[in-house]
C-alpha positions as CSV (number, residue, x, y, z in Angstrom):
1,X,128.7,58.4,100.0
2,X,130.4,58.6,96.7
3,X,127.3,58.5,94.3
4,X,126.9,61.6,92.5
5,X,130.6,63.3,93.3
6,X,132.7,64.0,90.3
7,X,136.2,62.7,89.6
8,X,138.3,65.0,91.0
9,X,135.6,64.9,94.4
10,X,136.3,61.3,94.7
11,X,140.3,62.0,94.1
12,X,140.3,64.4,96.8
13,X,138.0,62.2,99.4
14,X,141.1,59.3,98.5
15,X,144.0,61.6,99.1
16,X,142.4,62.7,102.0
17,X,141.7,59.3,103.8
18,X,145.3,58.2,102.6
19,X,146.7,61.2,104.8
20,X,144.2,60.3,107.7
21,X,145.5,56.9,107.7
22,X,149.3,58.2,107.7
23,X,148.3,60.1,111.0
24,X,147.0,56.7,112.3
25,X,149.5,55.0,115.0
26,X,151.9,51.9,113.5
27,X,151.6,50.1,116.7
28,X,148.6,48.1,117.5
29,X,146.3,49.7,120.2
30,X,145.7,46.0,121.7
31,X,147.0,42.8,121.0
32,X,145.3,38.8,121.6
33,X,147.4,36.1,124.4
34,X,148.8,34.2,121.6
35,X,150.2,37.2,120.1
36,X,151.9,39.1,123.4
37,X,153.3,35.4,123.9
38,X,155.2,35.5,120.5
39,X,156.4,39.3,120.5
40,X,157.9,38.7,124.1
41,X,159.0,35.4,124.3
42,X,157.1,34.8,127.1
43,X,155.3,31.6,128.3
44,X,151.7,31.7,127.9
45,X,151.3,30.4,131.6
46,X,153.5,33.4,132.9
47,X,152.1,35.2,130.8
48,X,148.6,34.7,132.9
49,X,150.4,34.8,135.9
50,X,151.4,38.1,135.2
51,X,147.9,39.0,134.0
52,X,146.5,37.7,137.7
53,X,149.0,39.6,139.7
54,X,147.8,42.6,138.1
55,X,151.3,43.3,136.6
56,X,149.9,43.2,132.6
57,X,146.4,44.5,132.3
58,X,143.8,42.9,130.1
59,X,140.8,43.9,128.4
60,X,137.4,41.4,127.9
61,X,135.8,42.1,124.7
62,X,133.1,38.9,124.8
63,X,134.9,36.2,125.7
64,X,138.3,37.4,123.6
65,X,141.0,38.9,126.2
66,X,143.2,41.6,124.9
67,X,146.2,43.8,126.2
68,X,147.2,46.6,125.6
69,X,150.3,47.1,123.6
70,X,151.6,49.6,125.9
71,X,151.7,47.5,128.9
72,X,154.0,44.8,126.9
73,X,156.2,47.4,125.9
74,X,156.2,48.6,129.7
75,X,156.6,45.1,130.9
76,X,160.1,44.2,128.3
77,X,161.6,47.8,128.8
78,X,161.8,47.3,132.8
């Protein structure tokens, strides 16, 4: 992708992937179990329970469940 761009072509293609990433959002789109259990404190069993009410939504990616980071922000600002 690079091969055969001059210096200041490969400069520019670096400042502007650095600004793309600064656009990018800080917050994780989705997080793993173990990881919504440490940023809310809560129990990885009601943690599932909530999940099987249909109070936190999941996502199955293979056999790796993840939740969206929106739904545990909804869930600790109620």
């Amino acid at each position: 992708m690079t091969r055969g761009l001059s210096d200041d072509e490969r400069r520019k293609q670096a400042l502007e992937a650095i600004a793309e990433q600064d656009a990018l959002p800080m917050e994780p789109l989705t997080v793993r179990i173990k990881t919504a259990v440490k940023l809310t404190g809560i129990g990885r069993s009601t943690l599932y329970e909530l999940i099987q009410s249909g109070e936190i939504e999941t996502i199955k990616i293979g056999r790796s469940t993840f939740i969206p980071y929106r739904c545990i922000k909804r869930l600790v600002e109620r």
